[in-house]
C-alpha positions as CSV (number, residue, x, y, z in Angstrom):
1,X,84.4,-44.7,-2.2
2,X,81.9,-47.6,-3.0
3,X,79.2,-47.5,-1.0
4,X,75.9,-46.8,-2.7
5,X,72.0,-46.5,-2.1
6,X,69.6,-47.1,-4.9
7,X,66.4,-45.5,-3.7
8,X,63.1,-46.9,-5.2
9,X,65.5,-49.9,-6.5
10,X,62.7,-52.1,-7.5
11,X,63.7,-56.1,-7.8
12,X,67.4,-54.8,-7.2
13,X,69.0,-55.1,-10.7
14,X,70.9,-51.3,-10.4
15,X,72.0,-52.6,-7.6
16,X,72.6,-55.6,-8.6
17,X,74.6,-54.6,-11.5
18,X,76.8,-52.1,-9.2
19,X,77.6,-55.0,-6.7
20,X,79.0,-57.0,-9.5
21,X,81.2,-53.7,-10.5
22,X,82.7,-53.7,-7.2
23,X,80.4,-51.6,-5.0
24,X,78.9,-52.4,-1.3
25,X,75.5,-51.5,-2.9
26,X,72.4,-51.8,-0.7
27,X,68.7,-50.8,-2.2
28,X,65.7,-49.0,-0.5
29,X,61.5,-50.2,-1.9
30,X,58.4,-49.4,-1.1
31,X,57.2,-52.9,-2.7
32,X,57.7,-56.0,-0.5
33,X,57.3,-58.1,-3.0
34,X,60.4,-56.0,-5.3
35,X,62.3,-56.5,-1.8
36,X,62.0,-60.2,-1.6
37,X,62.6,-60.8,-5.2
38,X,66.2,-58.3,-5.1
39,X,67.1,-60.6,-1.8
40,X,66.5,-64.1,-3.1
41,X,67.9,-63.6,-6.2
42,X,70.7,-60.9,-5.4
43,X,71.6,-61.8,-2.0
44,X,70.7,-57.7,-2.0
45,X,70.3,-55.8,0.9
46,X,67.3,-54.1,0.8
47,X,65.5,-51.6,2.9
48,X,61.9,-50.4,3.7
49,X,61.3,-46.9,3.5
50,X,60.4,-46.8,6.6
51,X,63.0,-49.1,8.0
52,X,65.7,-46.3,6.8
53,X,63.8,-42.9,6.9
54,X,63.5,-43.5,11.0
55,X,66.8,-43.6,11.4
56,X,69.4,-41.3,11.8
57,X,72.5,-42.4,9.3
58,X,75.8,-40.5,9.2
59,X,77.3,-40.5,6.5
60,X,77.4,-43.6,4.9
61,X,77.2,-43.3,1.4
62,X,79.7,-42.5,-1.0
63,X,76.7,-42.6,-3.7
64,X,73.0,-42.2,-3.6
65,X,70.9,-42.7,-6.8
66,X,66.9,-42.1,-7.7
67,X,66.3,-43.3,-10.9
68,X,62.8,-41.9,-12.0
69,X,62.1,-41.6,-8.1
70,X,61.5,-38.2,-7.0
71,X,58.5,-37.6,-9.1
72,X,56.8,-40.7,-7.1
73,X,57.7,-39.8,-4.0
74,X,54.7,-37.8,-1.9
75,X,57.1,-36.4,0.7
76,X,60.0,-35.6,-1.1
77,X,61.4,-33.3,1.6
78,X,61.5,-35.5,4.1
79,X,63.9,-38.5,1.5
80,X,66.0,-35.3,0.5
81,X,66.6,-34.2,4.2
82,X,67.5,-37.6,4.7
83,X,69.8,-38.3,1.7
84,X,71.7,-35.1,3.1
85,X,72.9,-36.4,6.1
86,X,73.3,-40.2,5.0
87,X,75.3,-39.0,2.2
88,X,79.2,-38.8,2.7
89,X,81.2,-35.4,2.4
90,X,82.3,-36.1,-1.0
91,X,79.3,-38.2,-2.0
92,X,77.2,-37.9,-4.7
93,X,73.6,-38.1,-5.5
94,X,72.5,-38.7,-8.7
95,X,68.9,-37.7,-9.5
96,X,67.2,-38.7,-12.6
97,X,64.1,-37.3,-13.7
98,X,61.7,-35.8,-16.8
99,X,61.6,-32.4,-17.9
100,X,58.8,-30.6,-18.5
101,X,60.6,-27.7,-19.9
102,X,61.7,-30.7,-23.2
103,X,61.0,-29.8,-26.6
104,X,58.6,-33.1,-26.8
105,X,57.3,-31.8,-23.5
106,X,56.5,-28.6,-24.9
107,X,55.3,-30.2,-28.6
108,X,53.1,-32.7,-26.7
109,X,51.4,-30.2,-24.3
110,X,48.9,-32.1,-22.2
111,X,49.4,-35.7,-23.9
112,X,53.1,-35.9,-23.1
113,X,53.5,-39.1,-21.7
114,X,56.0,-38.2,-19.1
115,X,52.8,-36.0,-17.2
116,X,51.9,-40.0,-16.0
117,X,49.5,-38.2,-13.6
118,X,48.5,-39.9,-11.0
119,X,51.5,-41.8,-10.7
120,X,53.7,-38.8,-11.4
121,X,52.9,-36.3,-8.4
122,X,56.1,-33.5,-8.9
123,X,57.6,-31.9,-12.2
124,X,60.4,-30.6,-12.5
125,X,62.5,-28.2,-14.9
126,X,66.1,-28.2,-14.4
127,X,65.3,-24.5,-12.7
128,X,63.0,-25.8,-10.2
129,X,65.1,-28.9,-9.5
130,X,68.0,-26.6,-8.7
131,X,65.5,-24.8,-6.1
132,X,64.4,-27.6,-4.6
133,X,67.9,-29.1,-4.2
134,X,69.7,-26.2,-2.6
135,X,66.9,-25.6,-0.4
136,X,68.6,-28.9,1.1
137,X,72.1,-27.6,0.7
138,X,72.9,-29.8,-2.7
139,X,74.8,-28.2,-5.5
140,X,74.4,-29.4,-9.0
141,X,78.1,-30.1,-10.4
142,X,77.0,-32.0,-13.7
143,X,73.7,-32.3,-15.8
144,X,73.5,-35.5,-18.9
145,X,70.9,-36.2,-20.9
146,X,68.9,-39.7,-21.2
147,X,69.0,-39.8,-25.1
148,X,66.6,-43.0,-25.3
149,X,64.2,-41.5,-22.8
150,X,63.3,-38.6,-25.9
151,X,61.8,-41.5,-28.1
152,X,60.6,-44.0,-25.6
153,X,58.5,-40.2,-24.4
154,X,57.5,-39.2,-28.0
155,X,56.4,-42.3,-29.2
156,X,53.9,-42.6,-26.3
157,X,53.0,-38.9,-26.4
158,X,52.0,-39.6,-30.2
159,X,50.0,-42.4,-29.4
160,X,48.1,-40.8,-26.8
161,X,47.0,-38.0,-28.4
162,X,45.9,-39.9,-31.4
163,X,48.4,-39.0,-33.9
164,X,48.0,-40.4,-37.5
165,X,51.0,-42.7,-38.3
166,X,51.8,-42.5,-34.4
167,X,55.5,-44.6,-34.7
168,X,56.8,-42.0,-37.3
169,X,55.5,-38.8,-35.5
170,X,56.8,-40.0,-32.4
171,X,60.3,-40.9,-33.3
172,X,60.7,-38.2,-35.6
173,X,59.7,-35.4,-32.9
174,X,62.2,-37.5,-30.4
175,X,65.1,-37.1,-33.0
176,X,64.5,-33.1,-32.6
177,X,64.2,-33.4,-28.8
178,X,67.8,-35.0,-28.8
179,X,69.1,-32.8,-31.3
180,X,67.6,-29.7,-29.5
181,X,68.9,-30.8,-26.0
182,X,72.8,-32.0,-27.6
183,X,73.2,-28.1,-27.8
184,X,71.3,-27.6,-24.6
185,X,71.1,-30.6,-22.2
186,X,68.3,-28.5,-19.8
187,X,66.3,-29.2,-23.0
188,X,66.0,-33.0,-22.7
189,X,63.4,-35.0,-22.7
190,X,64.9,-36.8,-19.3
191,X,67.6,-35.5,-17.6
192,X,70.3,-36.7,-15.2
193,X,71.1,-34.1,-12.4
194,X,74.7,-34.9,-10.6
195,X,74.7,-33.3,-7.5
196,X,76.7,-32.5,-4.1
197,X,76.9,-31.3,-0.5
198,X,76.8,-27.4,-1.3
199,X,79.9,-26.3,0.1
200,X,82.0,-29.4,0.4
């Protein structure tokens, strides 16, 4: 099916860039101002939080997605029960997120950038993802890695904790992130988590 949600869609280019592949895709944002900008531009249909979360929806979706959303989210519970039951049979929900549990994560210690505490307010290892998730009756059917996301992480996490020649430590500690995680993608720096209805 086509039908897709991108929760915490921003100014609506996922969205956007599904649409133009051939889906019905529809975005939810906190920001007003992301909302307006998706609709003028996109012709995008896009939610509120609230405007969605108080409403009971049925199956709708063929595919839900949170890029880099969850960790944000202060009431994660209440978006997951939700995306259960707006979510189709055979739907899936695609969950991006960083890993604590990385090798740049580990290397990094408290100045990985991927911590981004406040904003950040959840993190998650792969094994405490899969808790969460089939608390709410998901079942993980497929977990990639987010290559780019290993030196985008390690060049920051260099920088912040004051590393001499900051560029080469960076990128050079994200080529051993990737190459640890190609053997073992619950190693990456960023993973993407595919998911589905536990039993379906």
């Amino acid at each position: 099916g086509k039908t897709l949600l991108d929760v915490g869609c921003g100014t609506g280019y996922f969205p956007r860039f599904m649409q133009q592949g051939g889906f019905d895709a529809e975005g939810m944002e906190m920001d007003a101002d992301a909302r307006a900008f998706a609709g003028k531009n996109f012709g995008l249909k896009i939610h509120s939080p609230q405007e969605l979360l108080e409403q009971k929806i049925y199956s709708k979706y063929d595919v839900i997605t949170l890029w880099h959303v969850l960790e944000h989210l202060q009431d994660a519970d209440s978006y997951l029960s939700w995306i259960y039951t707006a979510l189709k049979k055979k739907g899936y929900l695609f969950i991006a997120l960083p890993n604590c549990n990385s090798y740049d994560a580990e290397k990094f210690d408290k100045y990985w950038a991927a911590y981004d505490v406040p904003r950040h307010l959840w993190h998650f290892t792969p094994k405490t993802l899969k808790a969460l998730l089939k608390r709410h009756n998901f079942e993980l059917a497929e977990i990639k890695r987010l290559p780019f996301d290993a030196y985008y992480n390690s060049l920051m996490s260099a920088k912040y904790a004051g590393k001499s020649m900051a560029l080469i430590n960076g990128f050079f500690i994200g080529f051993i992130s990737n190459l640890v995680s190609f053997f073992n993608p619950e190693k990456s720096s960023s993973v993407i988590y595919i998911l589905t209805k536990a039993g379906e």
